[in-house]
Backbone as a ProteinNet text record, in pm:
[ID]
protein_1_A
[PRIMARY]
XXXXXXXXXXXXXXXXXXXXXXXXXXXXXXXXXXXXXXXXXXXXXXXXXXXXXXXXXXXXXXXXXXXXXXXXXXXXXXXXXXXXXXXXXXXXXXXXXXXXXXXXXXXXXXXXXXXXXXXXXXXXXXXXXXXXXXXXXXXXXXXXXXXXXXXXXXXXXXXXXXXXXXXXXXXXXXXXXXXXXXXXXXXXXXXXXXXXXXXXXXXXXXXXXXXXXXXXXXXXXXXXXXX
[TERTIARY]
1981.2	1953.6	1994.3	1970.7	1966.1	2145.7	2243.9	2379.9	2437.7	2389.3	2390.8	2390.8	2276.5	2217	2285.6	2247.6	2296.1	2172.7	2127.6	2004.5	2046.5	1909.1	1875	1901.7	1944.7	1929.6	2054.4	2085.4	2165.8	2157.5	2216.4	2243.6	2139.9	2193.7	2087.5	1933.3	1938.2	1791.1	1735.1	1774.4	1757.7	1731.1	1753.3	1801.6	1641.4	1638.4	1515.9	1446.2	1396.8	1282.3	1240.9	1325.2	1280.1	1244.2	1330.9	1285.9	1124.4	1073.5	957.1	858.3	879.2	820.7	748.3	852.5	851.6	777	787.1	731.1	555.2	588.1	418.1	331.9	378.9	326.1	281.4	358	325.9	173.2	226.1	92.7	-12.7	-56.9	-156.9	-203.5	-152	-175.1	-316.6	-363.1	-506.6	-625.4	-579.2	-703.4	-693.4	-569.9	-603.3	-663.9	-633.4	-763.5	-884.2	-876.8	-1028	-1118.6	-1042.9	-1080.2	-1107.2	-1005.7	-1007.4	-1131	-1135.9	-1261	-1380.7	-1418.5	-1527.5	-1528.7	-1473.1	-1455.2	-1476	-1415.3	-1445.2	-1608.6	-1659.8	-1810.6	-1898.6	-1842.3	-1882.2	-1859.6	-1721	-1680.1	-1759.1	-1763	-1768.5	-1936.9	-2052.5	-2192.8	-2195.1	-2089.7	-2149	-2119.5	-2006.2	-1986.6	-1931.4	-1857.7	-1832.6	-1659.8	-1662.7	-1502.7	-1386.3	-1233.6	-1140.3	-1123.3	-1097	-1124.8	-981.7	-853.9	-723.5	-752.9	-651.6	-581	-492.6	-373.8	-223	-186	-147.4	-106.8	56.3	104	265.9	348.8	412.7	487.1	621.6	688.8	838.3	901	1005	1001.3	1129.6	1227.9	1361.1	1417.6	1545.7	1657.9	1608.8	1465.9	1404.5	1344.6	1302.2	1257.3	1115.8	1092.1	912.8	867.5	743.6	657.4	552.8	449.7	305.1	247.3	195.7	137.1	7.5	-24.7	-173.4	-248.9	-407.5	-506.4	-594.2	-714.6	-828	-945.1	-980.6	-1024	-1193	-1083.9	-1287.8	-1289.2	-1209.8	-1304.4	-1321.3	-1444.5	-1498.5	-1390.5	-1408.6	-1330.5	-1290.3	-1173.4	-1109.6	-1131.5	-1132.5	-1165.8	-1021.3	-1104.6	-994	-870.5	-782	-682	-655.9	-746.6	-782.2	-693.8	-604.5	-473.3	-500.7	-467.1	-474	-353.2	-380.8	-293.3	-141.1	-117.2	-2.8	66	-16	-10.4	-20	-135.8	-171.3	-239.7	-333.9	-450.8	-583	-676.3	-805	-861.9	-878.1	-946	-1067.5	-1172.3	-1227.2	-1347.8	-1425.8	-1522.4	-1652.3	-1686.1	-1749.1	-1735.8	-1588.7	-1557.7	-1664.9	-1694.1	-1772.5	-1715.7	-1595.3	-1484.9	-1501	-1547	-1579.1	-1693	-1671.6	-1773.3	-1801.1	-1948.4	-2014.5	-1923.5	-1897.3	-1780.6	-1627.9	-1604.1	-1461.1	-1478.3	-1605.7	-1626.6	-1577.2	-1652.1	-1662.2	-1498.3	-1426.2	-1310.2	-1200	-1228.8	-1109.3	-1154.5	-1280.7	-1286.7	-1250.8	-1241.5	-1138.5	-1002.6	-996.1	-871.2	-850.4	-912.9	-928.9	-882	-878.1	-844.8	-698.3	-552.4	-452.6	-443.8	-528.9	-484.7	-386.5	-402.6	-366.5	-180.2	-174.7	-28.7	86.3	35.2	91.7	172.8	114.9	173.9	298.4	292.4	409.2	514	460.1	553.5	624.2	538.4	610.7	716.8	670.4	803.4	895.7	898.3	984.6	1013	899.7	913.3	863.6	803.7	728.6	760	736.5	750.9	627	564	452.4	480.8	620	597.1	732	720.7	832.8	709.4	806.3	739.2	611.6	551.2	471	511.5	426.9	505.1	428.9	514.3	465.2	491.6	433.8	427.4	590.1	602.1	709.4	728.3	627.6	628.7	646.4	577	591.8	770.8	849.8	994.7	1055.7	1043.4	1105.1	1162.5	1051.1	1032.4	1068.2	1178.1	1232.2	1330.1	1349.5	1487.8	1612.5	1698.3	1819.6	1800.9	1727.9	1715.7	1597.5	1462.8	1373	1380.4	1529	1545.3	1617.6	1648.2	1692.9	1538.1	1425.9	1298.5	1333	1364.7	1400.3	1511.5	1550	1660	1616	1469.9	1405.3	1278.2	1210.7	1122.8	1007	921.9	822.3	647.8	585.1	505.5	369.1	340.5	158.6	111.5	189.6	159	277.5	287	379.2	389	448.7	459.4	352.9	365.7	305.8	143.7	131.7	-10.4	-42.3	40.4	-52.1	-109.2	2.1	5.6	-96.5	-89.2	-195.1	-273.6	-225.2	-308	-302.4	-424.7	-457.4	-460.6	-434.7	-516.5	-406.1	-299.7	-196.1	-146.7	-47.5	-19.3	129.4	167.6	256.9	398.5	382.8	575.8	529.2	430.9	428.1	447.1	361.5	383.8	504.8	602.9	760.7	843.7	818.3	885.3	860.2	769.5	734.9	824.5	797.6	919.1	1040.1	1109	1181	1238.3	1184.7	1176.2	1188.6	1119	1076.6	1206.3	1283.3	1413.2	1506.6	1496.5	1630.3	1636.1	1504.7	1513.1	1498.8	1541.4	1489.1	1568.5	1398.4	1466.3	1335.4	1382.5	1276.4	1168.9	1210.2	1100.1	995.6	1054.9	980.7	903.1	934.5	839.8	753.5	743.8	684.9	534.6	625.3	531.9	427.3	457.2	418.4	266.4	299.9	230.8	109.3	129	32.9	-43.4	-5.9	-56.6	-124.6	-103.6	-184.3	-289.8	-291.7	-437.4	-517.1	-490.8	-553.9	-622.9	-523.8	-584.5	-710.6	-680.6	-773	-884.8	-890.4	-1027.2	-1096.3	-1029.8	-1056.6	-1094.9	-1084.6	-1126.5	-1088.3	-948.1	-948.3	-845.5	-891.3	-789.3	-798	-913.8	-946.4	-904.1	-988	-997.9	-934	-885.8	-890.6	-1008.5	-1003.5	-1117.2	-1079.7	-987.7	-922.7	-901.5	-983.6	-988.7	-1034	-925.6	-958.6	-998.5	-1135	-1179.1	-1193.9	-1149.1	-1166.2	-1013.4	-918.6	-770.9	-724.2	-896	-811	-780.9	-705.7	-721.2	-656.1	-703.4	-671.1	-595.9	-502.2	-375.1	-385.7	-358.2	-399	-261.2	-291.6	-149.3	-46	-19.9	67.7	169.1	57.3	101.1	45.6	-5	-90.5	-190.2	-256.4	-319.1	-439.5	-592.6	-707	-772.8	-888.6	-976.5	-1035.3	-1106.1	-1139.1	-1265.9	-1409.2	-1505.2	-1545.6	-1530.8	-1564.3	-1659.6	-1778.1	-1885.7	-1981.4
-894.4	-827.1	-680.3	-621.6	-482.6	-441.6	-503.2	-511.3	-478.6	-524.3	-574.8	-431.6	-360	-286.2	-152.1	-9.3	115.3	154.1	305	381	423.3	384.5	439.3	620	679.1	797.6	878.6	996.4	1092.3	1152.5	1143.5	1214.2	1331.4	1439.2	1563.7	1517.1	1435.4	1400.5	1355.5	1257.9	1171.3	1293.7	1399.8	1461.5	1557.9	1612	1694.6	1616.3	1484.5	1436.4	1398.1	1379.8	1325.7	1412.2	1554.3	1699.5	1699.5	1726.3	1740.7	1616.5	1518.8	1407.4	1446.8	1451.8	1568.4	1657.1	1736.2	1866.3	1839.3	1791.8	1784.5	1670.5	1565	1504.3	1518.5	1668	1720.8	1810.5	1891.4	1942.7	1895.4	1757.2	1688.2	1609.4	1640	1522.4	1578.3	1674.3	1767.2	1678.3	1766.8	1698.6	1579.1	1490.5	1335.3	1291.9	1348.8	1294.8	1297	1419.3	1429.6	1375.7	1344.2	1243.1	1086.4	1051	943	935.1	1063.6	1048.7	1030.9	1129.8	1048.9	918.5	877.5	730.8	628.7	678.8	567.1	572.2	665.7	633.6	571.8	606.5	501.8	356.3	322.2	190.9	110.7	197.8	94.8	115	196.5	173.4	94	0.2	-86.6	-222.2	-251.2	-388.9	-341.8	-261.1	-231.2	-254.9	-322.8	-408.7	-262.8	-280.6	-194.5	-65	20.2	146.3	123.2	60.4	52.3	-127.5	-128.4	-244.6	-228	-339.5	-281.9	-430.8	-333	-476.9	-485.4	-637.6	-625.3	-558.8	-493.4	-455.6	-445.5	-460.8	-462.2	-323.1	-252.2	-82.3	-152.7	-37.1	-15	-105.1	-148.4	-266.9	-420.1	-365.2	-507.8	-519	-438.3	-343.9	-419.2	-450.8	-515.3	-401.7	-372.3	-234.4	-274.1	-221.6	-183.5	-97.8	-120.4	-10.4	-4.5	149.9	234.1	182.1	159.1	183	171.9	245.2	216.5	127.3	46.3	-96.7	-103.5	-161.5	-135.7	-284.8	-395.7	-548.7	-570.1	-727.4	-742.9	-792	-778.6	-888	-1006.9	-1000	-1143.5	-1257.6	-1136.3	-1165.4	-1230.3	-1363	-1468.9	-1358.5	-1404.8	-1333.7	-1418.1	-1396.8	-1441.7	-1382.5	-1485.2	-1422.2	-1508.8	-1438.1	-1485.1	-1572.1	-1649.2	-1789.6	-1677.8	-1597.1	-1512.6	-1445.3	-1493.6	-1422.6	-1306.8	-1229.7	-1093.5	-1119.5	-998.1	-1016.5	-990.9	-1061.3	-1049.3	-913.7	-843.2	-754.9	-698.4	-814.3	-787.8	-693	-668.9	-526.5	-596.9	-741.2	-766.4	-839.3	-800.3	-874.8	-859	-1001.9	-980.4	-923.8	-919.3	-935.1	-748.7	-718.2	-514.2	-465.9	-406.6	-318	-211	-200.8	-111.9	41.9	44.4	220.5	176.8	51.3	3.1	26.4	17.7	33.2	203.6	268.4	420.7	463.9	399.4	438.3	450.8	310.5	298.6	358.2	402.7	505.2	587	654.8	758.6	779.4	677.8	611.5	692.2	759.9	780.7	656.7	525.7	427	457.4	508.5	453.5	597.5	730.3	832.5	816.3	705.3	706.5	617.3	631.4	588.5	765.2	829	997.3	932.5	858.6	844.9	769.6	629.3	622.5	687.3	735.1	865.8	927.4	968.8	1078.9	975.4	844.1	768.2	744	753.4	722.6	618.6	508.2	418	359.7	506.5	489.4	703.2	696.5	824.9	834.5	943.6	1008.8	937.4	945.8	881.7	753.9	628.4	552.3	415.8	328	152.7	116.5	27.5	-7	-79.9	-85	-140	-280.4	-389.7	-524.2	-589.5	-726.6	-797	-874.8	-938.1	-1018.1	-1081.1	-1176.1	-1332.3	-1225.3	-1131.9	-1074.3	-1053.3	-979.9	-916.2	-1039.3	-1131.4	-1279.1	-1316.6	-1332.2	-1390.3	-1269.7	-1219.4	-1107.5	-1171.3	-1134.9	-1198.3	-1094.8	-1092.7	-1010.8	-882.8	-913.8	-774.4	-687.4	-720.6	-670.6	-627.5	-653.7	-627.7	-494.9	-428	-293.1	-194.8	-267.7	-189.3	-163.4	-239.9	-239.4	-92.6	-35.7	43.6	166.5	169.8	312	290.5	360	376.8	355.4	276.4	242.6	327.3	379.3	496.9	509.3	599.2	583.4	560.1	669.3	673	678.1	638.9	577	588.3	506.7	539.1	397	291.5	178.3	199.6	280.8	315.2	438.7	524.7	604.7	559.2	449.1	413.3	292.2	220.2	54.3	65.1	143.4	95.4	-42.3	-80.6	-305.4	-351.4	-250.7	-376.8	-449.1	-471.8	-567	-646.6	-736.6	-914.5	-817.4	-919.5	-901	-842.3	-950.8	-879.9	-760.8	-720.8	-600.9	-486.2	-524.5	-418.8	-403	-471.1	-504.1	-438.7	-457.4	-336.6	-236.2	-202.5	0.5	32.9	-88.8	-3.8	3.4	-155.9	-87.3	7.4	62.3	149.5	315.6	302.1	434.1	443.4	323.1	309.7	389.1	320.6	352.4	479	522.2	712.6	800.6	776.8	863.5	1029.6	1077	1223.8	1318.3	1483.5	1552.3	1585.3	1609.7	1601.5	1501.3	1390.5	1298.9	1227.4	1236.7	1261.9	1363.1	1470.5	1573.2	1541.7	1478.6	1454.3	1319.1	1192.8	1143.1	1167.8	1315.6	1350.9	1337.1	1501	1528.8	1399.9	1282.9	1177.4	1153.6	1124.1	1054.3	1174.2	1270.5	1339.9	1324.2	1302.7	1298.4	1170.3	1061.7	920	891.9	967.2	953.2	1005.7	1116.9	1209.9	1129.2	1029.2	937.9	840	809.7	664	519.3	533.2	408.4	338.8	218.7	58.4	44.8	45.6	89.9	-96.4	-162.3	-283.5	-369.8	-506.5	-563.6	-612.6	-625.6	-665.3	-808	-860.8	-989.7	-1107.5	-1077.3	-1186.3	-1282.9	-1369.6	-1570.3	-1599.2	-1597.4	-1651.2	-1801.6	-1901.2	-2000.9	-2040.3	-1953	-1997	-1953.7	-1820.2	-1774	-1908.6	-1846.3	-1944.2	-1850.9	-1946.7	-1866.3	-1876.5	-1767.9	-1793.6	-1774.6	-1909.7	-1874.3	-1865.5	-1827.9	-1803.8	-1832	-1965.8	-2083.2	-2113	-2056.6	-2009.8	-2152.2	-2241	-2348.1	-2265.5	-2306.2	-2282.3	-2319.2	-2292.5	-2365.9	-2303.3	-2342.2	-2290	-2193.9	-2079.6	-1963.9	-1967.6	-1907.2	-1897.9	-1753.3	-1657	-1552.5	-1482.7	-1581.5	-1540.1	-1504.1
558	430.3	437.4	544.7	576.3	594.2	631	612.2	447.1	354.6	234.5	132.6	167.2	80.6	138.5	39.3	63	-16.4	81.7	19.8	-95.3	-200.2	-342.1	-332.4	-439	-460.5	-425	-451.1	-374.1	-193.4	-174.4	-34.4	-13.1	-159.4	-116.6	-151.5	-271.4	-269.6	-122.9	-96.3	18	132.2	168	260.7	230.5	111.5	82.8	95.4	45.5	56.1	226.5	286.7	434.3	511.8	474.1	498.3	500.6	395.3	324.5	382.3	414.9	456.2	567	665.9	828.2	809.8	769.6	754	685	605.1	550.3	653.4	677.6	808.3	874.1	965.4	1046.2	1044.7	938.8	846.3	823.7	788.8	762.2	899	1003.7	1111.3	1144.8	1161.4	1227.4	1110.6	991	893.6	930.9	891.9	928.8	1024	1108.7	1266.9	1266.4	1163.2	1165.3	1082.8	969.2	911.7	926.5	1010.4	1131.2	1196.9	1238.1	1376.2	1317.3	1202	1109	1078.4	1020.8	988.9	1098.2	1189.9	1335.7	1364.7	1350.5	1359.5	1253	1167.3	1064.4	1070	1081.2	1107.8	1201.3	1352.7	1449.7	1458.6	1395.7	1370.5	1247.1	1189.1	1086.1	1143.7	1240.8	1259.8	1420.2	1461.3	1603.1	1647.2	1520.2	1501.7	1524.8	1572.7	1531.7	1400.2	1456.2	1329.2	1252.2	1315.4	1239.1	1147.7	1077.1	1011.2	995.4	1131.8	1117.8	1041.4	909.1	801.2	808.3	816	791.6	699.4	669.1	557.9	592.2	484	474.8	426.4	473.2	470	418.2	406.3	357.7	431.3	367	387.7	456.1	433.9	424.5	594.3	655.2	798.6	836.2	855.2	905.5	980.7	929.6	1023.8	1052.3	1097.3	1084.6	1021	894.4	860.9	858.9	934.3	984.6	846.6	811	750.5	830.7	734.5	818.1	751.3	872	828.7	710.2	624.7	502.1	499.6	559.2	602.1	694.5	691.2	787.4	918	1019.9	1104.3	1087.3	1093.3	1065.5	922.8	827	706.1	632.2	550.6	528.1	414.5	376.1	298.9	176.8	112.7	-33.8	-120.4	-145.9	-276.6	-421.2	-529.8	-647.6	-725.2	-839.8	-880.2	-863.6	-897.5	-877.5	-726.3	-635.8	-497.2	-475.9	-563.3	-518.2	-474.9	-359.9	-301.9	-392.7	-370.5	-428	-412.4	-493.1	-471.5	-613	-572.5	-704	-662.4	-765.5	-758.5	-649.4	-629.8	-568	-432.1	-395	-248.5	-150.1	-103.7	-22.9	94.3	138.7	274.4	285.4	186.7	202.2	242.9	367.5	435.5	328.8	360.3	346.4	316.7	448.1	386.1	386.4	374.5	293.3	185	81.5	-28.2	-49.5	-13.7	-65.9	-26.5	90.5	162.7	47.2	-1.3	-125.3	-240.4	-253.3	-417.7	-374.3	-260.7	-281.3	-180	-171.7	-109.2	25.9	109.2	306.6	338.5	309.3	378.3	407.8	335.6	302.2	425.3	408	496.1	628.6	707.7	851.2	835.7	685.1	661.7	672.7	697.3	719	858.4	946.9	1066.4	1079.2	936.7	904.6	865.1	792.1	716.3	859.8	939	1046.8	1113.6	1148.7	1234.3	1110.4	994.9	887.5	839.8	855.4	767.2	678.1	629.2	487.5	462.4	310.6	225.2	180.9	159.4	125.1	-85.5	-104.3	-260	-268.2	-287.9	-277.6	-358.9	-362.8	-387.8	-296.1	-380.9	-329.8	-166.5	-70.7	57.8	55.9	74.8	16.9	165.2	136.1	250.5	260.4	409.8	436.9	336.4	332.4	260.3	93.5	30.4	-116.7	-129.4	-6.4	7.2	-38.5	61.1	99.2	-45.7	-163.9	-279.4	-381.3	-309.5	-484.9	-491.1	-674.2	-698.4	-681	-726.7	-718	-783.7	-860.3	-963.7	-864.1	-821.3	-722.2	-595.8	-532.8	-394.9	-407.2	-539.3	-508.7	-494.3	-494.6	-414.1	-266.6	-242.6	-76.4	-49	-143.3	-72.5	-83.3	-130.6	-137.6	-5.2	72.5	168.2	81.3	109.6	41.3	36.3	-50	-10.8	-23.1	83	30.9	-131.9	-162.6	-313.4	-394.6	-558.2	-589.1	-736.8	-812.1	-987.7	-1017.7	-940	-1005.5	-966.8	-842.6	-779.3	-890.9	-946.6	-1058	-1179.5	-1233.3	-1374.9	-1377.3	-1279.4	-1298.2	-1152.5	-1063.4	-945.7	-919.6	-859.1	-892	-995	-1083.2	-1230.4	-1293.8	-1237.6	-1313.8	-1202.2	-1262.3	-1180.9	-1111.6	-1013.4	-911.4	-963.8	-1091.7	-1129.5	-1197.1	-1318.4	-1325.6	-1223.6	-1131.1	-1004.6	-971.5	-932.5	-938.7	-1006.6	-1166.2	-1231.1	-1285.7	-1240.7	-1182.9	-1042	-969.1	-846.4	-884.2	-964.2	-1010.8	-1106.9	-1228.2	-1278.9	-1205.2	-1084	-1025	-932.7	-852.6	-792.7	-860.6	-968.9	-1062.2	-1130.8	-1124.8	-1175.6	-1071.3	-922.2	-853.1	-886.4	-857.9	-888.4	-789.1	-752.4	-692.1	-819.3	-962.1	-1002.2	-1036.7	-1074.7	-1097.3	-991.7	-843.3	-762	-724.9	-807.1	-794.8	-939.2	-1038.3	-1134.9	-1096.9	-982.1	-919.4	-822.2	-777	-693.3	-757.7	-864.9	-936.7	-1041.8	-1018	-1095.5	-1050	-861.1	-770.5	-765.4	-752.6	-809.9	-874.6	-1002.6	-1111.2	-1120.5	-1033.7	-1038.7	-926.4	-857.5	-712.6	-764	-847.9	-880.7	-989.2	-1053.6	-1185	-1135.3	-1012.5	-959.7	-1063.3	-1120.4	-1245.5	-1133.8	-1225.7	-1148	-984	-939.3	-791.4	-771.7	-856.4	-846.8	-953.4	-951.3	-1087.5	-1153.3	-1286.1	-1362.8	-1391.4	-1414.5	-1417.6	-1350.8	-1202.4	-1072.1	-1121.1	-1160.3	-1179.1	-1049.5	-977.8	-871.9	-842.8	-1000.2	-931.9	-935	-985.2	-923.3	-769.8	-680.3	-551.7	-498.3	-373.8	-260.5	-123.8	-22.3	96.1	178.1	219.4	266.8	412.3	459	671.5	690.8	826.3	921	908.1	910.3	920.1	755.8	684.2	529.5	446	478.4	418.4	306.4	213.6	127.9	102.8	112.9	108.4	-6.5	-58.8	-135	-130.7	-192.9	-127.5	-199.6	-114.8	-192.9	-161.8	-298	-317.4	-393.9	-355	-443.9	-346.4
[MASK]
+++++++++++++++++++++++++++++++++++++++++++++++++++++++++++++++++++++++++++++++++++++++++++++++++++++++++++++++++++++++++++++++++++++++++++++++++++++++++++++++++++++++++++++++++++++++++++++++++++++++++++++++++++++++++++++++++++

């Protein structure tokens, strides 16, 4: 896949933004730790479990990473996706710790993705960063997401956050692909402010819980009970 494609955007764009990536990364790595290090005592006095969740994601030209969060479920909590194959994330998951809850109202969970950012395979503002199996299943028109670095924060994470179905999410990235510009990631930023301090679309309101089901390893499909 990665043969195929050529990076989204201009050269100089491309060149400032990775600039700026570096550089602010670097900048934020102190607070982030320390924010980290709080959190790890929190985490591991509620269940004792790992303070990370290294989730799969698919980066530029279609790249498999790890990406850093910090863990707000329980251990080895099933992966409850909806009739559309998003993940469940309704206001009453049981699969959410105690300070997973508070983590994601104000989103500290996504913090320990800066570290992606610094190895470069994620942008502080780009597409949402989706799973293998989500990449796998774009059509022709969706795989020009892939040619932008995919980002903590984003146009589809300001405008809907969770509260819309999979292809919506889809075309906000692409929408946000196809206009890249330094301001309009700049107007991005200041969204993700405004959205974080608003706490809206944290969750969906729309979870058909009796269409979840649960997606194991192997990729088989079972019933999910999320009540």
């Amino acid at each position: 896949m990665s043969s195929e494609m050529k990076p989204s955007g201009s050269f100089a764009y491309r060149f400032v933004k990775r600039l700026f990536d570096i550089v602010f990364s670097i900048i934020l790595m102190i607070p982030v730790g320390l924010v980290i290090i709080v959190s790890a005592v929190f985490i591991k006095a509620e269940d004792k479990g790992p303070v990370f969740y290294m989730a799969d994601r698919t980066g530029r030209f279609g790249k498999s990473f790890k990406m850093f969060k910090l863990r707000s479920m329980k251990v080895n909590a099933p992966d409850i996706r909806l009739a559309d194959g998003s993940t469940y994330n309704g206001e009453d998951d049981p699969r959410v710790t105690k300070f997973g809850r508070f983590a994601r109202k104000i989103s500290i969970d996504e913090l320990p993705q800066v570290i992606n950012v610094l190895k470069g395979d994620m942008s502080f503002i780009g597409p949402r960063p989706d799973t293998p199996a989500g990449a796998a299943a774009y059509t022709e028109e969706e795989k020009i997401i892939l040619t932008a670095r995919p980002g903590i924060t984003g146009y589809n994470q300001v405008v809907n956050r969770n509260s819309v179905l999979t292809k919506e999410k889809l075309q906000n990235d692409i929408y946000y692909v196809r206009r890249l510009s330094l301001w309009f990631d700049v107007k991005i930023f200041l969204m993700t402010i405004a959205a974080v301090f608003g706490r809206k679309n944290i969750n969906r309101t729309d979870c058909a819980v009796e269409n979840a089901y649960v997606l194991e390893k192997d990729g088989t499909k079972t019933s999910a009970d999320v009540e």
